[in-house]
C-alpha positions as CSV (number, residue, x, y, z in Angstrom):
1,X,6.6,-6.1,-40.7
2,X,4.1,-3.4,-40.7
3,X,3.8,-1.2,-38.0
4,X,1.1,-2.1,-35.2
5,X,0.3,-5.7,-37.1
6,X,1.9,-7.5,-34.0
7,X,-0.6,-5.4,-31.6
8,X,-3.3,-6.2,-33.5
9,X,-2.6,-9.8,-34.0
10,X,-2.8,-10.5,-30.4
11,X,-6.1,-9.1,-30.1
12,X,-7.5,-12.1,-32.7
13,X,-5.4,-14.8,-31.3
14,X,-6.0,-17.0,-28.6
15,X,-2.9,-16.0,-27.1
16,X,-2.8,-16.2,-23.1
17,X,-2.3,-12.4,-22.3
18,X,1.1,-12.0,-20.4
19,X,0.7,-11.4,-17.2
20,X,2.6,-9.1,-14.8
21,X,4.5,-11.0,-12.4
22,X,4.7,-9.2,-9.0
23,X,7.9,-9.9,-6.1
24,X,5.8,-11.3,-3.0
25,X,8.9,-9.7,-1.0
26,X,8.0,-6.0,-2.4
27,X,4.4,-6.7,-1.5
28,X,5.3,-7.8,2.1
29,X,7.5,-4.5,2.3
30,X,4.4,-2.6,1.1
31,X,1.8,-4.1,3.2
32,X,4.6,-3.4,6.5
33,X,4.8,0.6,5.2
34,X,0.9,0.1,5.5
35,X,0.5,-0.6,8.6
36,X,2.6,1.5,9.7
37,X,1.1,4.8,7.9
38,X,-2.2,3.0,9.1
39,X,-0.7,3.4,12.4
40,X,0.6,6.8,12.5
41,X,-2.9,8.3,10.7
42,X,-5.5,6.3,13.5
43,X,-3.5,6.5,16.9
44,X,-1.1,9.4,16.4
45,X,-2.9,11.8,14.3
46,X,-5.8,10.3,15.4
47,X,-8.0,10.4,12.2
48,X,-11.2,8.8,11.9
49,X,-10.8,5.3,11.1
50,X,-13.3,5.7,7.6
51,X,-11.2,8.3,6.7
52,X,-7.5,6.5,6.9
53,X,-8.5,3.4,4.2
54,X,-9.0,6.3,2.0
55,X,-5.9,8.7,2.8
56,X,-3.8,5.3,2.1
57,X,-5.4,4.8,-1.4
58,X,-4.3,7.2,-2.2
59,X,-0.5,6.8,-0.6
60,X,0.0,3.6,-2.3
61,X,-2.1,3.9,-5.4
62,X,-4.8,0.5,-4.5
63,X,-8.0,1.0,-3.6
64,X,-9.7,1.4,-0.4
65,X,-10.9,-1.8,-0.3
66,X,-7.8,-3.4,-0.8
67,X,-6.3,-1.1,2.0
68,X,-8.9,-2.6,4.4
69,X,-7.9,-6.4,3.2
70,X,-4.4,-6.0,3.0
71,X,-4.7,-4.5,7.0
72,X,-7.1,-7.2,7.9
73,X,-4.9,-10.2,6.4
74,X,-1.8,-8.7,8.5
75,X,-4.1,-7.8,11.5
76,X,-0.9,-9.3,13.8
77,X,1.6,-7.1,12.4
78,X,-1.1,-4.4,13.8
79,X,-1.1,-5.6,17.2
80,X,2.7,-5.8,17.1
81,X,2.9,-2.6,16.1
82,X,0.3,-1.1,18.5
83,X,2.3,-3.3,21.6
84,X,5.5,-1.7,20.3
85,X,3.8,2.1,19.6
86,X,6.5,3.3,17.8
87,X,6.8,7.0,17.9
88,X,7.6,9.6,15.1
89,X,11.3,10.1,15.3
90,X,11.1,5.9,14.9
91,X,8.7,5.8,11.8
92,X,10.8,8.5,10.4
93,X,13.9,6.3,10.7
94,X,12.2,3.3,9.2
95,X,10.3,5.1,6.4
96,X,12.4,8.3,5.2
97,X,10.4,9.0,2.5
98,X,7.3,9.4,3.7
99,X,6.0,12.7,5.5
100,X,5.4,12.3,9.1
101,X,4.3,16.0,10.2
102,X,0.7,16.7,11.0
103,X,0.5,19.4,8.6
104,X,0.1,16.6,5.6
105,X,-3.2,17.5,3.9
């Protein structure tokens, strides 16, 4: 078989594409480490609430937009975690690997 024909084959058939399938479990866990960073960056750092969407783009590489819908859609796991104001030491705990000094950017 020549190299590349197999590539190039799929772009002239009427092949469905194959698609990525994604774990709804590691979105769940993403959408959780969401809120919290959302958290931490509006009521413990206290950043500007236009300003947060866009710091989290770029945290968990998906746009701003879908930041806001993702928050939106899981706007009870907010309140939760607003009623429960988990501090620092706590979010550092749960979340390791993320950075949760002040001095972040």
């Amino acid at each position: 078989m020549i190299r590349g024909s197999q590539t190039l084959t799929v772009i002239f058939t009427d092949e469905e594409p194959k698609t990525r399938k994604v774990n709804g479990a590691l979105l769940d866990d993403r959408d959780m480490a969401m809120a919290y960073r959302f958290y931490y960056h509006f009521n413990i750092i206290r950043r500007r609430f236009d300003d947060v969407p866009d710091i989290l783009e770029k945290e968990f590489y998906i746009s701003a937009t879908t930041v806001v819908k993702k928050l939106t859609e899981n706007s009870d796991m907010l309140k939760d975690i607003k009623d429960n104001s988990p501090g620092r030491e706590q979010l550092k705990q749960m979340y390791p690997h993320f950075n949760w000094s002040e001095k972040m950017q």
